[in-house]
Each structure stands twice: as C-alpha cells, then as structure tokens.
Backbone as CSV, one residue per row, in Angstrom:
resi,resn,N_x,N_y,N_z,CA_x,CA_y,CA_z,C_x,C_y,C_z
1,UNK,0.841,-1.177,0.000,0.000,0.000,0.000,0.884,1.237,0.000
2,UNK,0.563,2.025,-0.587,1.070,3.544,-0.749,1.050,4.458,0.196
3,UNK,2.140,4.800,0.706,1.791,6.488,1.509,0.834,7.607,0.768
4,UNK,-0.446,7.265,1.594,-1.572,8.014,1.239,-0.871,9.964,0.989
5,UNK,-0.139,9.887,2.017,0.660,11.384,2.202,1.580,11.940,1.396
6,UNK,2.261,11.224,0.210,2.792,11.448,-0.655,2.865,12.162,-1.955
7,UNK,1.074,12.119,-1.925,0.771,12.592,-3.296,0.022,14.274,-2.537
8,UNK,0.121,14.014,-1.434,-0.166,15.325,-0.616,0.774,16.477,-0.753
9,UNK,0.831,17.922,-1.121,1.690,18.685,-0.879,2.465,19.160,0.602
10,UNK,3.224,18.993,0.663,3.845,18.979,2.008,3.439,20.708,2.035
11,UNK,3.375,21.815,1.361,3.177,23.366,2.138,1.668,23.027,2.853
12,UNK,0.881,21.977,2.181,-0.531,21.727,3.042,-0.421,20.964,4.145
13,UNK,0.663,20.614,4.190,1.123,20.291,5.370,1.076,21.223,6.234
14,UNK,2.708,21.941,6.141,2.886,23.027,6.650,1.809,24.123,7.240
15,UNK,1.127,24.334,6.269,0.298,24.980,6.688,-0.800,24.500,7.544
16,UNK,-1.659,23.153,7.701,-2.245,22.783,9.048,-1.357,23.092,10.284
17,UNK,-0.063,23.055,10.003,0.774,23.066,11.354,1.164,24.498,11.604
18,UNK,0.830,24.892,10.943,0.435,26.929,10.961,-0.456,27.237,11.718
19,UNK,-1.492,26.426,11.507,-2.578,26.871,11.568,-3.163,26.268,13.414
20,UNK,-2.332,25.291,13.261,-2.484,24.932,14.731,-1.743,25.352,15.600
21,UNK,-0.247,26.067,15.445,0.092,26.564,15.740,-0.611,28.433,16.217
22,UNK,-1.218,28.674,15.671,-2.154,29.845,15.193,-2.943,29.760,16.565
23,UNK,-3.683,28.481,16.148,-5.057,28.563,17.492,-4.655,28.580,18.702
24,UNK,-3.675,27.587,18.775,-2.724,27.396,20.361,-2.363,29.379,20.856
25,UNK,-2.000,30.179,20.045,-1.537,31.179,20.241,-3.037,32.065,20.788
26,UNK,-3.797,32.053,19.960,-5.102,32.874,20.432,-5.661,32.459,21.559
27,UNK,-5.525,30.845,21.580,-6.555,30.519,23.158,-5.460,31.145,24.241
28,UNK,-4.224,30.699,24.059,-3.026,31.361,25.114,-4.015,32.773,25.458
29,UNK,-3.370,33.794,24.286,-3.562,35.383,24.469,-5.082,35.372,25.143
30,UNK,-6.609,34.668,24.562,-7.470,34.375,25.086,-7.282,34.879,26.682
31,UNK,-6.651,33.561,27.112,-7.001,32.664,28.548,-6.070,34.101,29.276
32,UNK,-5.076,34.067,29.197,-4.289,35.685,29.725,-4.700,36.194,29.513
33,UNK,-5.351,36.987,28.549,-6.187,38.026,28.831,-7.800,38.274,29.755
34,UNK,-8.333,36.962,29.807,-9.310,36.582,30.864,-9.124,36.775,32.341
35,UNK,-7.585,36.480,32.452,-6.830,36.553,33.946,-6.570,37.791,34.372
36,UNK,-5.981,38.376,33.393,-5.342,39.527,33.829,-7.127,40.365,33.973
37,UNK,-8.155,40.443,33.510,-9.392,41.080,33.615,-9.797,40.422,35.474
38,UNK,-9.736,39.198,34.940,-10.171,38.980,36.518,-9.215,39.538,37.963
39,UNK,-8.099,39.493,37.390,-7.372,40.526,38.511,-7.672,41.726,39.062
40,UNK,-7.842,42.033,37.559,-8.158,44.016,37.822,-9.637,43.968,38.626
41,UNK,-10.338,43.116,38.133,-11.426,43.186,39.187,-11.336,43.087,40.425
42,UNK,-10.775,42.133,40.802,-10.311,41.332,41.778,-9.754,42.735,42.643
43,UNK,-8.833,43.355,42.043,-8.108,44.436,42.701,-8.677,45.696,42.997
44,UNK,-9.332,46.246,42.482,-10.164,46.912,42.483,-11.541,47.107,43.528
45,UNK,-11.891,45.523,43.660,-12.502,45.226,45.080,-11.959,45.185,46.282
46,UNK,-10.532,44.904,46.148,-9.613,44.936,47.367,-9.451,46.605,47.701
47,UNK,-8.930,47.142,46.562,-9.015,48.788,46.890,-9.907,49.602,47.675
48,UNK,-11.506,48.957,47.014,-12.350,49.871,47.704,-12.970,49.315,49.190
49,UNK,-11.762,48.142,49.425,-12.432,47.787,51.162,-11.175,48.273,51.906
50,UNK,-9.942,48.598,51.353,-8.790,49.417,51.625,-9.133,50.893,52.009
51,UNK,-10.115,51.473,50.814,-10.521,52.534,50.973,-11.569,52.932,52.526
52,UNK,-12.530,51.979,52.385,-13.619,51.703,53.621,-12.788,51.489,54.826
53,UNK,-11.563,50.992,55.097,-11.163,50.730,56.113,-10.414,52.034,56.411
54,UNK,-9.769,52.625,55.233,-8.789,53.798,56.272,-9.518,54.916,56.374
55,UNK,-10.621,54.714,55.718,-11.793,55.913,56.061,-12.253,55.513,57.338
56,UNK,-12.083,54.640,57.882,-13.232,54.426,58.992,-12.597,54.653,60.327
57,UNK,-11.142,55.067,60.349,-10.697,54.656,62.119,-11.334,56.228,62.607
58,UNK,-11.253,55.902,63.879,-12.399,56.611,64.652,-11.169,57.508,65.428
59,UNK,-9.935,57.194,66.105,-9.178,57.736,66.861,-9.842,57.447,68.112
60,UNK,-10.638,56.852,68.687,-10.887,56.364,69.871,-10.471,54.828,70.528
61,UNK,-10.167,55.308,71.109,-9.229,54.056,72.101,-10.035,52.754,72.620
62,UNK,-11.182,52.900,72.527,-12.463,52.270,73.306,-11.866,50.725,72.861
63,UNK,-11.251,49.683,73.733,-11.285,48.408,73.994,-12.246,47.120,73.100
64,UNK,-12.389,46.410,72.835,-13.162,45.658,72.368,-12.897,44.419,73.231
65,UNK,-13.749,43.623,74.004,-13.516,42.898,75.073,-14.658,42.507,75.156
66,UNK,-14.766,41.040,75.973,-15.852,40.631,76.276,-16.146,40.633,77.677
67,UNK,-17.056,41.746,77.998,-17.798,42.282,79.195,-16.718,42.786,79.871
68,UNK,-15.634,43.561,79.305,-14.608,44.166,79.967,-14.189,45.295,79.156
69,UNK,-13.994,46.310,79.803,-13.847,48.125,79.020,-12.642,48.060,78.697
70,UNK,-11.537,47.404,79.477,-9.909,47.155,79.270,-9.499,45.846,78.474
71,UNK,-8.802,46.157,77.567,-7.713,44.796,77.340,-8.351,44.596,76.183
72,UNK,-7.555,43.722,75.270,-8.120,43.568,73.709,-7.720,44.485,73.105
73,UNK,-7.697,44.506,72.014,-7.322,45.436,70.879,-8.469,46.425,70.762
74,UNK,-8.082,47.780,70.624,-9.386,48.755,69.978,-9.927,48.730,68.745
75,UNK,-10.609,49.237,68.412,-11.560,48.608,67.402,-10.423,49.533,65.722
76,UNK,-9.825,50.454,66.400,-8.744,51.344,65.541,-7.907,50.496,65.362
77,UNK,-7.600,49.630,65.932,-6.231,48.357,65.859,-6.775,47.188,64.999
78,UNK,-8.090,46.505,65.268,-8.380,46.102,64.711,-8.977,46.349,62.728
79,UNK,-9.082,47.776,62.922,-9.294,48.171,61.127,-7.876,48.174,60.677
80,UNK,-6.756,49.110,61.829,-5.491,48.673,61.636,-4.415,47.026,60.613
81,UNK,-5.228,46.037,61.265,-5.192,45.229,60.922,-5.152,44.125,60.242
82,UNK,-6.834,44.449,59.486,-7.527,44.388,58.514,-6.803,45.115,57.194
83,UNK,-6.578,46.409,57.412,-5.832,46.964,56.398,-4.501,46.989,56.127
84,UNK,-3.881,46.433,56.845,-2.534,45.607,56.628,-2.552,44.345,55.235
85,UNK,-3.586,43.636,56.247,-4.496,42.248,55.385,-4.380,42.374,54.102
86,UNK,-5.245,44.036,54.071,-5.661,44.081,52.284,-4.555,44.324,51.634
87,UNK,-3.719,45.081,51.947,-2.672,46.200,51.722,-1.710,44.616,51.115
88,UNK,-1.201,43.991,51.872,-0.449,42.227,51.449,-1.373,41.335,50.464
89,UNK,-2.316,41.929,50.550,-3.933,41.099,48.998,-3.122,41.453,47.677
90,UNK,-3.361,42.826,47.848,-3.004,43.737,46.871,-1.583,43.477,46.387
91,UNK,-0.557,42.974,47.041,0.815,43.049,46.614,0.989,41.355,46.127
92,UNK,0.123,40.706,46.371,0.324,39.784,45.751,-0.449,39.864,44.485
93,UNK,-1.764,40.101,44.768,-2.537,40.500,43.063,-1.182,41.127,42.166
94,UNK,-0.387,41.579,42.842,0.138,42.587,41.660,1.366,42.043,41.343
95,UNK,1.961,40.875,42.090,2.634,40.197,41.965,2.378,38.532,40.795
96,UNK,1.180,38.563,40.896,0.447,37.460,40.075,0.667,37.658,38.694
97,UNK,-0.204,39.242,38.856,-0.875,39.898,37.744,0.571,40.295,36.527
98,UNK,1.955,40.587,37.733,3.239,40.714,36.850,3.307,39.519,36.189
99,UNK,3.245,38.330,36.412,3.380,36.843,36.073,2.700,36.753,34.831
100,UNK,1.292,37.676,34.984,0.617,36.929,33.734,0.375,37.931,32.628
101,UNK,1.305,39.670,32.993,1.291,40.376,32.215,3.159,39.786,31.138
102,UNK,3.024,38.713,32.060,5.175,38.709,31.377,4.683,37.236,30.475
103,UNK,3.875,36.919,30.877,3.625,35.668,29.870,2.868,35.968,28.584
104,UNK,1.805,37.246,28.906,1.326,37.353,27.492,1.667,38.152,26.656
105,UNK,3.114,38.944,27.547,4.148,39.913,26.161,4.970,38.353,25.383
106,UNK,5.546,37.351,26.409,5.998,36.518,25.641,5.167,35.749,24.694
107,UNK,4.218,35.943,25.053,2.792,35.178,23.866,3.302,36.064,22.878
108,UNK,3.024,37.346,22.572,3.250,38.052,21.542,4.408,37.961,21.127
109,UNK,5.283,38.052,21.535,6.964,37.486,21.067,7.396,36.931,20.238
110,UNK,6.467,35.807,21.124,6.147,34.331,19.658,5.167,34.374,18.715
111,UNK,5.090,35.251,18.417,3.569,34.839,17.516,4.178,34.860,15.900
112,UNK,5.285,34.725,15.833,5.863,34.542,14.465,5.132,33.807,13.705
113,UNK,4.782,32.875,13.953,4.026,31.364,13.317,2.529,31.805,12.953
114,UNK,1.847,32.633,13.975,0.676,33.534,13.432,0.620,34.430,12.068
115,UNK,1.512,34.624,12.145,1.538,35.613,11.030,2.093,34.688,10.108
116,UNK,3.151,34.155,9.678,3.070,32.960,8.643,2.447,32.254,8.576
117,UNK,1.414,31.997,9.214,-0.180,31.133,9.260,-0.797,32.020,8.265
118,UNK,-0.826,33.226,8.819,-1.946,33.750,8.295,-1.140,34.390,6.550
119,UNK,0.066,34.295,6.273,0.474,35.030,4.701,0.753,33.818,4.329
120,UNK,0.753,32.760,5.035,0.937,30.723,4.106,-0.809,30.852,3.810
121,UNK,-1.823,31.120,4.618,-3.185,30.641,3.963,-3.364,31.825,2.864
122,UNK,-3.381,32.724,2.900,-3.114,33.731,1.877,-2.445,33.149,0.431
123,UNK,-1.360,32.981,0.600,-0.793,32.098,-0.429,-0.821,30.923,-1.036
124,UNK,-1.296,30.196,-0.192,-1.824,28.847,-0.199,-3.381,28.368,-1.115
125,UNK,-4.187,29.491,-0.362,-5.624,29.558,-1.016,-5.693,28.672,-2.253
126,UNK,-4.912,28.687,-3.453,-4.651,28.273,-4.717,-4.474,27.283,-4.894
127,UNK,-3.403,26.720,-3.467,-2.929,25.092,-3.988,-4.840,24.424,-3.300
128,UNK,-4.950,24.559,-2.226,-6.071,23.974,-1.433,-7.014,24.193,-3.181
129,UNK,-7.370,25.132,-3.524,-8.226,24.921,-4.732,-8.058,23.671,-5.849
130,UNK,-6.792,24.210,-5.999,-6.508,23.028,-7.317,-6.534,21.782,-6.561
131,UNK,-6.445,21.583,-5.218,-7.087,20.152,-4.815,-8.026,20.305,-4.764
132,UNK,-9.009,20.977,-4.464,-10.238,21.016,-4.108,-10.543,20.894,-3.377
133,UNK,-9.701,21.444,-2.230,-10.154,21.079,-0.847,-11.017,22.686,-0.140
134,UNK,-11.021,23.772,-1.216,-11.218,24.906,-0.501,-12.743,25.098,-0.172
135,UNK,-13.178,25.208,0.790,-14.521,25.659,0.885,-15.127,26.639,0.525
C-alpha cells in the first residue's frame, strides 16, 4: 500500500501546522487576557475595602472585650489590621498579575508562526483549490 501522504503537498502540510500553531496562540492570548481582567477586578474590590477601612478609624481608644472596658485590641487596631491584610492582597494580586502580564508579552513574542499562518493561507488559497479542498 502507498503512503496516502505522498501525493499530498507537504506546504498543506505546513500549513495545518500553521494553523495549529495559530489557534494554540489565540486561546493562550485568550485565557491571559481573561486573567489579567479577573485581577483588575479582583483588585479593584480589594481597593475599595482598603478605601472603607482607612476611612473608617475613629481615633478612639475604646477596647473591644468581652464584658470588659480594658484589654483587647481597639476597634482602631483592629481596622489597623484588617488593612494591613488588604494592603499584602493587593501586593500579591500585583505580583500574580506581573506573572501573567510577562507571559502574554511573551505570547506576543512568539507569535511569528501567526503571522506565517496567516500570509501561508493567503498564499496557499490556490494550492487547497486546485485540490479542491477549498470551501
């Protein structure tokens, strides 16, 4: 039996492997770009409970205790606290968000194969005809 693949042009080759190369690249840029959106959201909600918290200290000393006026943290220590919390949210969001802004400049980097995907089907159009494979 014959290598069915022989009488095949190998640039139609090439070019499926363009072309898959191609899609792999868009779902990438896709999926990073989905992330990096959900961050900014993400961050943005952290901000405005950052915001709510350093708006809120009172400057009063008043204790928080159970059935006792002394001892425990004040309720200023405790927003204190809290906004530390967010303040370390935030530096990691932005620490993430570096991760997945450095992966989708290197997405673009590579996208060599995109663009010879896309000037091989351009060029190509002709052979796929004279097989008849073009839709």
């Amino acid at each position: 039996m014959a290598d069915s693949t022989s009488d095949v042009p190998q640039t139609l080759i090439k070019l499926e492997q363009l072309r898959i190369r191609s899609d792999i690249h868009f779902a990438v840029r896709r999926a990073l770009s989905e992330r990096r959106r959900d961050l900014s959201a993400h961050r943005k909600e952290i901000q405005q409970q950052v915001q709510i918290e350093a708006e809120s200290f009172s400057g009063r000393q008043a204790h928080i205790g159970q059935g006792r006026a002394t001892g425990g943290k004040s309720l200023d220590q405790h927003r204190e606290t809290r906004l530390t919390d967010l303040k370390r949210h935030l530096a990691a969001i932005d620490a993430v968000d570096a991760v997945v802004a450095a992966a989708y400049e290197e997405a673009e980097r590579t996208s060599g194969d995109v663009a010879a995907f896309k000037s091989a089907e351009a060029h190509l159009q002709k052979t796929l005809a004279d097989w008849g494979l073009s839709s």
